[in-house]
C-alpha positions in Angstrom: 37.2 8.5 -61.1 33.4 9.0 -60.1 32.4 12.6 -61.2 30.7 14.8 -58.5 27.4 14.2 -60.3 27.1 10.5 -60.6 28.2 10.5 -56.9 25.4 12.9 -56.1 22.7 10.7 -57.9 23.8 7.9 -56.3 23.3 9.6 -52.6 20.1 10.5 -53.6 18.9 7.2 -55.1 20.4 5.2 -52.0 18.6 8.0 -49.6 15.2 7.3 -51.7 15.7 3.4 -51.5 16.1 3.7 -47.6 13.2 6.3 -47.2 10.8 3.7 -49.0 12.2 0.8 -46.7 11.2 3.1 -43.8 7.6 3.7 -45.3 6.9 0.2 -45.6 8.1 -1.4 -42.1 6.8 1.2 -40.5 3.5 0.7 -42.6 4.2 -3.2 -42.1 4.1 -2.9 -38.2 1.7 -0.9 -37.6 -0.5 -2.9 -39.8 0.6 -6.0 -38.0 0.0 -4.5 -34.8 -3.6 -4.3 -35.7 -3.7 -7.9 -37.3 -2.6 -8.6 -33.4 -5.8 -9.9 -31.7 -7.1 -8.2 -29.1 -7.2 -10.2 -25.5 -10.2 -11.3 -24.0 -10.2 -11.8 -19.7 -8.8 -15.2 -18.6 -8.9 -15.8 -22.8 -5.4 -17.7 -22.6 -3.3 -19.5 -20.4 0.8 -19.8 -20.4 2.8 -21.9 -17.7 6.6 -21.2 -16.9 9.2 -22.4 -15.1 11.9 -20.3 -14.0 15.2 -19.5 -12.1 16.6 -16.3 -9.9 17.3 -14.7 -7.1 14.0 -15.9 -4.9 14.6 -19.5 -6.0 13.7 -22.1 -8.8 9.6 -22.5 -9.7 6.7 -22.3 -11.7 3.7 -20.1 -12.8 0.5 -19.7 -14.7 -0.2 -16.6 -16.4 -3.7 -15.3 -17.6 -4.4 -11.7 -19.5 -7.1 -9.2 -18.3 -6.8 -7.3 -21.0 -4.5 -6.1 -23.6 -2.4 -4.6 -21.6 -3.0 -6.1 -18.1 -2.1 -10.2 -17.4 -2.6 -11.8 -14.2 0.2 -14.3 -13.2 0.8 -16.2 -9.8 3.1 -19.0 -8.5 5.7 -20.2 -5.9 9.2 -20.4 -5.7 11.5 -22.2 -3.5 15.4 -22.1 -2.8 17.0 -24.6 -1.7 20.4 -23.2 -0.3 22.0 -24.2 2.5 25.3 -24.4 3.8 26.7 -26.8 6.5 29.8 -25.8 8.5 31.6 -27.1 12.3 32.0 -25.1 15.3 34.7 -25.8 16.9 35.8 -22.5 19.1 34.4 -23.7 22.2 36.0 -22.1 25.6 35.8 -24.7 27.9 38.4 -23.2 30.1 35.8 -21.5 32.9 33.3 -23.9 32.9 36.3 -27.0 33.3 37.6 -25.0 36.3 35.0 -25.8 38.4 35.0 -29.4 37.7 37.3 -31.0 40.0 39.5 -33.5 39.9 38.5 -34.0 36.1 41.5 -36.0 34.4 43.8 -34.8 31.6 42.5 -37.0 28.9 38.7 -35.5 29.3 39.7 -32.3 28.9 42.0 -32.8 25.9 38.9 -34.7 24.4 36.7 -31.6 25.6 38.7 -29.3 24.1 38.4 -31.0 20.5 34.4 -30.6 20.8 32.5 -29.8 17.4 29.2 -28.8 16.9 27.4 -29.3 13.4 26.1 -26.4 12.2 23.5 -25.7 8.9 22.7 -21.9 7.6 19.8 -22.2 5.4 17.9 -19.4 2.8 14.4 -20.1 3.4 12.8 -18.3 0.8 10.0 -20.5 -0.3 7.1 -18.3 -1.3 4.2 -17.6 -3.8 3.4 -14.9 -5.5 0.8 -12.6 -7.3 1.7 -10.3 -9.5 0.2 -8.1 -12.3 1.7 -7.4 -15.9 1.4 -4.4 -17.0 2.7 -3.5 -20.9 2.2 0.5 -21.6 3.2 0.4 -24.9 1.9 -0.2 -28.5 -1.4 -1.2 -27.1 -0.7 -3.9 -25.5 1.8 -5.5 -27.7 5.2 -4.4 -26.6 7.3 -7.0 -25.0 8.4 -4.8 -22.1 6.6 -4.9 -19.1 6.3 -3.3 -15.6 5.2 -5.9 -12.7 3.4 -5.0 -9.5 2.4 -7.0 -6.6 3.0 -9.2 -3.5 5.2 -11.8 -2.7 4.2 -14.0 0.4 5.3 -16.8 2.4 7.8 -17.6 5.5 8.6 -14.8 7.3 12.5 -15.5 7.8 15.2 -15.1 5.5 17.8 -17.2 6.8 18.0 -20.0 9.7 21.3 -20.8 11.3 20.8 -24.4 13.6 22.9 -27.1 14.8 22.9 -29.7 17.9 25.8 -31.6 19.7 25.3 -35.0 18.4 24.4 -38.0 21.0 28.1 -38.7 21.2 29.0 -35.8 22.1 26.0 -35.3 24.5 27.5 -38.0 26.4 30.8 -37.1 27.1 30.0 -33.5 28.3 27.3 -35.4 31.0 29.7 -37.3 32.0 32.5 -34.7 32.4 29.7 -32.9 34.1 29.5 -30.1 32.1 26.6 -27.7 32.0 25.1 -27.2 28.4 23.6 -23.9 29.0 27.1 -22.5 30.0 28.7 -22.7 26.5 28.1 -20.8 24.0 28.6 -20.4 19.9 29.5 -16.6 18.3 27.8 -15.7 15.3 29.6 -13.1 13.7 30.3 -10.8 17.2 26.7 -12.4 18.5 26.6 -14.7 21.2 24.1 -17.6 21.5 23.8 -19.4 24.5 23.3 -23.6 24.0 19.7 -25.2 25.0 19.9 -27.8 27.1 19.6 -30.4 25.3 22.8 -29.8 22.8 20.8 -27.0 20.2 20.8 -23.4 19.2 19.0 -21.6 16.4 19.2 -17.8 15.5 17.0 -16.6 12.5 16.7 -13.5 10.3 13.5 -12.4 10.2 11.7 -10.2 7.5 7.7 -9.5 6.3 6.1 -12.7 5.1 4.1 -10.2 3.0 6.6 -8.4 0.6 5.2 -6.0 -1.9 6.9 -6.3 -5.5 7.7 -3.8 -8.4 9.9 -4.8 -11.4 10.4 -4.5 -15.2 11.4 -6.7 -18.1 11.3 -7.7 -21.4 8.8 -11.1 -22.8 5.4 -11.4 -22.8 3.7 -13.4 -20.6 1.3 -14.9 -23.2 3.7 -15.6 -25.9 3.0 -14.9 -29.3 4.5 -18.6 -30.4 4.1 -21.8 -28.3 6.8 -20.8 -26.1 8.4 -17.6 -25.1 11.2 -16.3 -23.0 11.1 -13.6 -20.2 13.9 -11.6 -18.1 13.0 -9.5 -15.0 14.7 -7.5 -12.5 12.7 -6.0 -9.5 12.6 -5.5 -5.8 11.0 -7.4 -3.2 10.4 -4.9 -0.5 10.8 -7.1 2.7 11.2 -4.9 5.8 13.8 -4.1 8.4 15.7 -8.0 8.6 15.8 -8.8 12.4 18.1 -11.2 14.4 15.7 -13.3 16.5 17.1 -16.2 18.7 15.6 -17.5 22.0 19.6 -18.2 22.7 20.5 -14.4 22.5 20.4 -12.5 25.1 17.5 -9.5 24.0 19.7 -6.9 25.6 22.6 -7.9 23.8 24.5 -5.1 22.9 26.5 -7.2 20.2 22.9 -8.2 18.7 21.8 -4.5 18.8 24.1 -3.2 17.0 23.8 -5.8 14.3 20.0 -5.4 13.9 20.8 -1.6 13.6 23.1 -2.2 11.0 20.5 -4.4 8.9 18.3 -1.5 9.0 19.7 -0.3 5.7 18.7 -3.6 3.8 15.1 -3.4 3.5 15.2 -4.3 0.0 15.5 -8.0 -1.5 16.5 -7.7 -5.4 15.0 -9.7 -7.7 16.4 -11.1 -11.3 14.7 -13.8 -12.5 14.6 -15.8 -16.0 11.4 -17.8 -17.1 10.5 -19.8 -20.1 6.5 -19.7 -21.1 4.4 -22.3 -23.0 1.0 -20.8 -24.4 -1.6 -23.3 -24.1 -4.1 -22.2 -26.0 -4.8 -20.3 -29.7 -5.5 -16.8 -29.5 -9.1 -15.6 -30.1 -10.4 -12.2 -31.5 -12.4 -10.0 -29.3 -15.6 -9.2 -30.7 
């Protein structure tokens, strides 16, 4: 067995060993935080590419200072989804057409319309990197700034096809009678076969978020994550095939009055093009 001395000198000699490790890496990084050059405005430039929530894109990133970069770009998302519509009530509108045979109307009943819901959230942005800790050097970093571009959010479209057209003329039904429920919202039909309905936000959205990576890397290539909030507005229901006094379409722009925030969690990779330079 150990005796209660040797164990004591070994405590003490382990506690000594990992008292000196301390000294030293903290010695080490602060010293390599000074060996870190100081930034020089528009000194450096990085490009990235990167993936989230607003979409798939690029951007260029410059600093200002040491603790201030300047980074802009676009984004774009490409996500849509294509459905049918096929709950059409023809009953009414038939019931005025006389002496319309059986065969039409069974045909009539089975009519489709194509239908495509799209996120249209192309935009660019401008945004300024801020990094409040260890002068500059940290790679955690609070972003501020706009987002801008299209001012809807989503676009839900569709039109009879020619076909289609055709066999409603001749049956001699009128277009602008029929009509398509979104959610509990009805939209009328245009004449000639379409309806559109949008959801519509700021095309100026101001932007805060944090994350972790620098936007000049210290190496050739870096890596960043971000979460933030794009602050869009009151989302609106706008449609020229929707009734404005709608009480179905009031009630669902009331209830989209809570969701004036967009989140935002993005991932981007960052090439440095240039060596840094000391500031002198």
């Amino acid at each position: 067995m150990f005796e209660p001395n040797i164990l004591s000198k070994t405590a003490r000699c382990v506690w000594l060993a990992v008292m000196v490790c301390s000294v030293s890496f903290v010695q080490a990084k602060d010293r390599g935080d000074r060996e870190l050059p100081a930034r020089r405005p528009f000194s450096n430039v990085a490009i990235g590419v990167n993936a989230g929530t607003v979409g798939f894109g690029a951007s260029v990133a410059t600093p200002l200072c040491s603790h201030i970069s300047l980074r802009g770009g676009f984004a774009v998302a490409p996500f849509s989804y294509s459905y049918t519509y096929d709950d059409f009530d023809l009953s009414d509108i038939l019931s005025d057409i006389p002496d319309i045979p059986g065969s039409v109307i069974d045909r009539l009943n089975d009519v489709e319309l194509g239908l495509k819901a799209e996120l249209q959230m192309t935009s660019g942005h401008l945004l300024f990197d801020i990094v409040p800790f260890r002068r500059g050097n940290s790679s955690f970093f609070i972003s501020a700034g706009f987002y801008f571009g299209t001012g809807k959010l989503i676009t839900v479209s569709g039109r009879f096809d020619d076909a289609t057209m055709r066999e409603l003329d001749k049956a001699g039904v009128d277009i602008t009678k029929l009509s398509i429920e979104i959610g509990d919202v009805k939209a009328g039909m245009n004449p000639d076969g379409s309806v559109s309905a949008d959801l519509k936000v700021r095309s100026v959205k101001p932007y805060v978020g944090l994350g972790f990576g620098r936007a000049i890397p210290r190496r050739r290539v870096g890596f960043r994550f971000e979460l933030g909030a794009l602050f869009h507005g009151t989302p609106e229901v706008v449609s020229d095939n929707i009734s404005p006094n709608s009480k179905e379409l009031s009630d669902v722009n009331k209830f989209l009055k809570d969701f004036k925030v967009y989140p935002q969690l993005n991932f981007q990779v960052t090439v440095r093009l240039l060596k840094d330079k000391t500031k002198k």
